[in-house]
TORGUTOR-134345 format. One record per residue: residue in one letter; x, y, z negated of N, C-alpha, C in turn. Coordinates in nm, 2 decimals. Atoms other than C-alpha are relative to their C-alpha. Layout:
{res=A n.X=X n.Y=Y n.Z=Z ca.X=X ca.Y=Y ca.Z=Z c.X=X c.Y=Y c.Z=Z} $
...
% end
This chain:
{res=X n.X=-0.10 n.Y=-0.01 n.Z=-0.10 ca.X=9.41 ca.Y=14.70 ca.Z=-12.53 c.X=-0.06 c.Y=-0.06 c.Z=0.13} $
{res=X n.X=0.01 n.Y=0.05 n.Z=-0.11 ca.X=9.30 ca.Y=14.68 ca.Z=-12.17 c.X=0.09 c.Y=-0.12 c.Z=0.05} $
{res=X n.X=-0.08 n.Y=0.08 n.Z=-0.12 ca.X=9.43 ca.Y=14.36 ca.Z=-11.94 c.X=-0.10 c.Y=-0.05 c.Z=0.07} $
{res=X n.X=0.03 n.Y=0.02 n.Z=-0.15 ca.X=9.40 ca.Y=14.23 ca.Z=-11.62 c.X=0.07 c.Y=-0.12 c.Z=0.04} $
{res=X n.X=-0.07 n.Y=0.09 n.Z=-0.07 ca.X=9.48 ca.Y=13.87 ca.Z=-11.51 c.X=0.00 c.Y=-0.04 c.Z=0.15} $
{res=X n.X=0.00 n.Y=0.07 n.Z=-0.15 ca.X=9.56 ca.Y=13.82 ca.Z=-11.12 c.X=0.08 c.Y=-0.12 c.Z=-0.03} $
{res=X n.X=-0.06 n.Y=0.14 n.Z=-0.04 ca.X=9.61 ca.Y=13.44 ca.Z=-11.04 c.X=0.00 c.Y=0.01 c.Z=0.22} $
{res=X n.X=-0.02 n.Y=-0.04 n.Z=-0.11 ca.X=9.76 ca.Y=13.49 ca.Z=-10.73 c.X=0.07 c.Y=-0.15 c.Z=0.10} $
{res=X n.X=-0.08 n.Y=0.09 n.Z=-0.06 ca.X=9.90 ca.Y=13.17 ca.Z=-10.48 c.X=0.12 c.Y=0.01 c.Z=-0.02} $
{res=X n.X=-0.11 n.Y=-0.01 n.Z=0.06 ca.X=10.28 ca.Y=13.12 ca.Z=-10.56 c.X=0.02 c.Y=0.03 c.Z=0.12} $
{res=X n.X=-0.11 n.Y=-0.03 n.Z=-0.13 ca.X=10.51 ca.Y=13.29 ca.Z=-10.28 c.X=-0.08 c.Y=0.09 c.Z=0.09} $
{res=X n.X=0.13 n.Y=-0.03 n.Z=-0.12 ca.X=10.23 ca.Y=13.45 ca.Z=-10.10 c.X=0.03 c.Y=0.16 c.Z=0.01} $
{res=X n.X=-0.01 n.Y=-0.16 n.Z=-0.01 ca.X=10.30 ca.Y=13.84 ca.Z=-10.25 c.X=0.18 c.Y=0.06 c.Z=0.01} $
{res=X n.X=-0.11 n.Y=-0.01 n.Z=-0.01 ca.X=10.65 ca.Y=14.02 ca.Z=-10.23 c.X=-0.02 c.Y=0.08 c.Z=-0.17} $
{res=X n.X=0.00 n.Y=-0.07 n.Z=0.11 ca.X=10.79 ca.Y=14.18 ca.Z=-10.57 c.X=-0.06 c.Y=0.14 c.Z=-0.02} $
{res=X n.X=0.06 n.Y=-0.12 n.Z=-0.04 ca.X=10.68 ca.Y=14.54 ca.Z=-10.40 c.X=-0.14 c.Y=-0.02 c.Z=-0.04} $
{res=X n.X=0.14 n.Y=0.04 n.Z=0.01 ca.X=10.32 ca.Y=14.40 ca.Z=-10.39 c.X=-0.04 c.Y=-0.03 c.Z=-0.11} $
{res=X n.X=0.09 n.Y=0.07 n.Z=0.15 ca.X=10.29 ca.Y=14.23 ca.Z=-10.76 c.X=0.03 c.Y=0.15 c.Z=-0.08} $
{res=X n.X=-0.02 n.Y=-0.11 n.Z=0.04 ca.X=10.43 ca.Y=14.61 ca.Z=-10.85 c.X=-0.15 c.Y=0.07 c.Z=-0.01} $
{res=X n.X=0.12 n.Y=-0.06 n.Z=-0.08 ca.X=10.15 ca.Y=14.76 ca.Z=-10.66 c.X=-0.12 c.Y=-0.02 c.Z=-0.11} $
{res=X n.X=0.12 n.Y=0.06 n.Z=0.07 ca.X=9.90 ca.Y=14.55 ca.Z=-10.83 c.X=-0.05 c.Y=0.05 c.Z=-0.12} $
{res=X n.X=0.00 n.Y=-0.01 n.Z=0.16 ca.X=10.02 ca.Y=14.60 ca.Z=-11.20 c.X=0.00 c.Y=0.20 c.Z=0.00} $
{res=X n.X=0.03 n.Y=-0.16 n.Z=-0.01 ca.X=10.07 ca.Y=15.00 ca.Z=-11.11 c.X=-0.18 c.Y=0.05 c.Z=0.06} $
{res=X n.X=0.17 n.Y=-0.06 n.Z=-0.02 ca.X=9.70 ca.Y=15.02 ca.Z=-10.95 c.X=-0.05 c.Y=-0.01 c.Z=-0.10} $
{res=X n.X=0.09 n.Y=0.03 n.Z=0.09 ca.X=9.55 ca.Y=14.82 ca.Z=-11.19 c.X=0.02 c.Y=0.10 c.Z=-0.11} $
{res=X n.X=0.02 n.Y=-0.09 n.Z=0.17 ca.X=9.69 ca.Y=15.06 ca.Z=-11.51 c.X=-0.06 c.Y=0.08 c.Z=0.04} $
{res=X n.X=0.04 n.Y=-0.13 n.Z=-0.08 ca.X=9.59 ca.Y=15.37 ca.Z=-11.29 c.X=-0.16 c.Y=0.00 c.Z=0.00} $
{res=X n.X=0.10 n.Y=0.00 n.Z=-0.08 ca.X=9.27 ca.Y=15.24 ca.Z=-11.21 c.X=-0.08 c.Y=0.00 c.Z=-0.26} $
{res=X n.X=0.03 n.Y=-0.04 n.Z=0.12 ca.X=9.24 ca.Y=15.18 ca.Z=-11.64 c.X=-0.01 c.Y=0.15 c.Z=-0.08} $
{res=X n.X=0.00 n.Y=-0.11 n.Z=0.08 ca.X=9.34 ca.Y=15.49 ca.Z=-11.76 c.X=-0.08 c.Y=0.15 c.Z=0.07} $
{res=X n.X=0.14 n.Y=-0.04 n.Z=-0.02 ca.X=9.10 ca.Y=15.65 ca.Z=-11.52 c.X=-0.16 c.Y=0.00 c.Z=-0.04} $
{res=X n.X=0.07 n.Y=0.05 n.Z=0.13 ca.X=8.88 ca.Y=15.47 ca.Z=-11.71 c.X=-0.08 c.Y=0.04 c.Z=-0.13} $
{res=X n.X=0.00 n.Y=-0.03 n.Z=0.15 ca.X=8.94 ca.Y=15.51 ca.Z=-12.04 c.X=0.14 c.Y=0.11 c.Z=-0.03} $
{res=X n.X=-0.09 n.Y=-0.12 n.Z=0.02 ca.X=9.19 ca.Y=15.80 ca.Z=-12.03 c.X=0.12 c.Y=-0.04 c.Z=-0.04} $
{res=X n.X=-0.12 n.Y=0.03 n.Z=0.05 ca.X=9.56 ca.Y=15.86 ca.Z=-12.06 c.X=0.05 c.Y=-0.06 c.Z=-0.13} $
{res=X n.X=-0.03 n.Y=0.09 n.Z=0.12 ca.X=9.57 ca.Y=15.66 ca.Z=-12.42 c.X=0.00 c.Y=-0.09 c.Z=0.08} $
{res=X n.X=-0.01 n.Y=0.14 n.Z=-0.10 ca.X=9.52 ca.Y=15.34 ca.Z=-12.19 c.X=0.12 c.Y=-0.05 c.Z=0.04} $
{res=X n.X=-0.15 n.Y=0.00 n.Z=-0.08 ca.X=9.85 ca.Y=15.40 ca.Z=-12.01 c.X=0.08 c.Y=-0.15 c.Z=-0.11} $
{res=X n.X=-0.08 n.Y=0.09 n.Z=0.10 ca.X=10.05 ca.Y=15.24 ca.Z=-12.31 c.X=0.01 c.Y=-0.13 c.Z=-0.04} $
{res=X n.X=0.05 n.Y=0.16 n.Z=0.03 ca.X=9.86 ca.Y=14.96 ca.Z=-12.41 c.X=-0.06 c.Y=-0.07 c.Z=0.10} $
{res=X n.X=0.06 n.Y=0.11 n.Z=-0.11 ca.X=9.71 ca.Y=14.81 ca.Z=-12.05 c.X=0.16 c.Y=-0.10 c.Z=0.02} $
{res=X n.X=-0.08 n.Y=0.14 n.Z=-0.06 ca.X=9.86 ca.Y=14.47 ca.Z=-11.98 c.X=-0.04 c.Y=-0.05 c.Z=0.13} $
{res=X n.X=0.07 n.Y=0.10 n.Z=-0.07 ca.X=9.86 ca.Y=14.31 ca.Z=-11.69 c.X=0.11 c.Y=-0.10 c.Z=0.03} $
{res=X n.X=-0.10 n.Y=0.10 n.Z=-0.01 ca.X=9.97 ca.Y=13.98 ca.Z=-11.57 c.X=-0.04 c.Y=-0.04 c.Z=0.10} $
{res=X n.X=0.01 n.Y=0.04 n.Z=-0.12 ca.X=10.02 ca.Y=13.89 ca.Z=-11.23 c.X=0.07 c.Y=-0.18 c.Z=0.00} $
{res=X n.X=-0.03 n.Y=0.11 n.Z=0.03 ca.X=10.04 ca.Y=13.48 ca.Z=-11.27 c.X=0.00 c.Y=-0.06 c.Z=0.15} $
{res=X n.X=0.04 n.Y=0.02 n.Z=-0.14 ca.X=10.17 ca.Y=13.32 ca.Z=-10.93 c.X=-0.04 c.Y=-0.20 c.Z=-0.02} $
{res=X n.X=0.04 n.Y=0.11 n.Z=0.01 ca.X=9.97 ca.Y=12.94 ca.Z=-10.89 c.X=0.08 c.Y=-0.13 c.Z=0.11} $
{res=X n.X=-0.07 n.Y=0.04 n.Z=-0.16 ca.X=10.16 ca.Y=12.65 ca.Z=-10.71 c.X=-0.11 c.Y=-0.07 c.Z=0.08} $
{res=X n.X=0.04 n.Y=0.05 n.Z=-0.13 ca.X=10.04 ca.Y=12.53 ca.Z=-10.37 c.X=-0.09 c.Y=-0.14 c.Z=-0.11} $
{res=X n.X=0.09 n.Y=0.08 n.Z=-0.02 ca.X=9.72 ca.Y=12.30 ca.Z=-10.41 c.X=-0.02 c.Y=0.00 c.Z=-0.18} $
{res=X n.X=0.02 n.Y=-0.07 n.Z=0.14 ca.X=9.69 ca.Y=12.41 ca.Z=-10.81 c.X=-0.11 c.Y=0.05 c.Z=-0.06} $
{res=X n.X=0.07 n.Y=-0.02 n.Z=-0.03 ca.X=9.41 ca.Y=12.54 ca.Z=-10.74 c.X=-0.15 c.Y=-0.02 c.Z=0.05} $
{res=X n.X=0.16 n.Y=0.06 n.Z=-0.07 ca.X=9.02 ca.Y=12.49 ca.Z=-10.65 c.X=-0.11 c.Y=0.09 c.Z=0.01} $
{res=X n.X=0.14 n.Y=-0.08 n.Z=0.01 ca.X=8.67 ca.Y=12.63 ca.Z=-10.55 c.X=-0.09 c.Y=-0.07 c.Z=0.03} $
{res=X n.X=0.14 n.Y=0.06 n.Z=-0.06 ca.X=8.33 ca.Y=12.46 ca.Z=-10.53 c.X=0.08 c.Y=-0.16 c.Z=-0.02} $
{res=X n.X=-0.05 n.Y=0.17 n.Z=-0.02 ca.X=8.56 ca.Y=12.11 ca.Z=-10.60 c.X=0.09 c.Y=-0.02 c.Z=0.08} $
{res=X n.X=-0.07 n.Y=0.02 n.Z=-0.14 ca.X=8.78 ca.Y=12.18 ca.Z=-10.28 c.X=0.10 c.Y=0.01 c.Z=-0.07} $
{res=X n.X=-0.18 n.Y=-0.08 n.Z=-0.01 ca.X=9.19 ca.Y=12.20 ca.Z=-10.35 c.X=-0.02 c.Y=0.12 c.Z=0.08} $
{res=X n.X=-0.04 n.Y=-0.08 n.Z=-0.06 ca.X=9.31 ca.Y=12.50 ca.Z=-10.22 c.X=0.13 c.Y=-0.01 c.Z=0.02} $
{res=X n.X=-0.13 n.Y=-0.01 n.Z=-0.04 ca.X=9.63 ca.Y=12.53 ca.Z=-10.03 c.X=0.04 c.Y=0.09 c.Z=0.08} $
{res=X n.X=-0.04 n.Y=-0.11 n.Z=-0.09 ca.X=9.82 ca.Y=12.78 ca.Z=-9.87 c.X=0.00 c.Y=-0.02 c.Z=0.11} $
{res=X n.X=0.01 n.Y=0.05 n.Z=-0.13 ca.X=9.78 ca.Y=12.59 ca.Z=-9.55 c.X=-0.15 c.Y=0.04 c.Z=0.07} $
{res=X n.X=0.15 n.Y=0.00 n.Z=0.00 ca.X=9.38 ca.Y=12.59 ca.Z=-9.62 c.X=-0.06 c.Y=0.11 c.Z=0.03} $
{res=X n.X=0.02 n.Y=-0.15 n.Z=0.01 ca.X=9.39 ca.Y=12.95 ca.Z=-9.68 c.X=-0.01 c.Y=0.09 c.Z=0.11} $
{res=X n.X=-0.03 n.Y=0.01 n.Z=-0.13 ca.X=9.56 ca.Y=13.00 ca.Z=-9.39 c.X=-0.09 c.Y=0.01 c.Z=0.14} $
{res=X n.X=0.05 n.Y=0.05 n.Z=-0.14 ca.X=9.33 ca.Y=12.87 ca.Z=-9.14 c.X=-0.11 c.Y=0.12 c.Z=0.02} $
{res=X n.X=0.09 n.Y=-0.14 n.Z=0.00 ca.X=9.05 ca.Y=13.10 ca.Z=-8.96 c.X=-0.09 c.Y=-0.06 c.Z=-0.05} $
{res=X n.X=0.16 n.Y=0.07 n.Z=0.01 ca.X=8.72 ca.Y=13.10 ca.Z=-9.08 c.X=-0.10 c.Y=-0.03 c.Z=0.09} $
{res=X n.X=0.12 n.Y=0.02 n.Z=-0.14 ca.X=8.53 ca.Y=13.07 ca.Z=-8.77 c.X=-0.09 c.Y=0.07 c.Z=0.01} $
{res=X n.X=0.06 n.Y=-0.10 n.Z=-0.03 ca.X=8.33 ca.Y=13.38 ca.Z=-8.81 c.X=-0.01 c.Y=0.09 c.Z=0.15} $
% end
């Protein structure tokens, strides 16, 4: 059984969007591995709360996220 975990920030996508995701992502499986896929892909779009999160040791926050990168 194909799955797919997105850990996504909490609040951040609309219901339309975590749709999106879980409809790409089977589409993008059963491309894949052919219409048998369809049935059995799982996905799970898990939302993380505010500062829950880390990379390299840093919290992350949807404030943090936020900011520019100075590029």
């Amino acid at each position: 059984m194909p799955f797919a975990n997105f850990k996504i920030p909490a609040q951040t996508l609309t219901e339309q969007q975590k749709e999106q995701i879980i409809t790409r992502t089977t589409e993008l499986y059963v491309e894949i591995y052919g219409e048998r896929a369809r049935a059995t892909t799982m996905v799970l779009v898990e939302e993380v709360a505010d500062g829950g999160w880390g990379i390299g040791g840093d919290v992350l926050t949807l404030a943090r996220l936020q900011q520019p990168t100075g590029d």
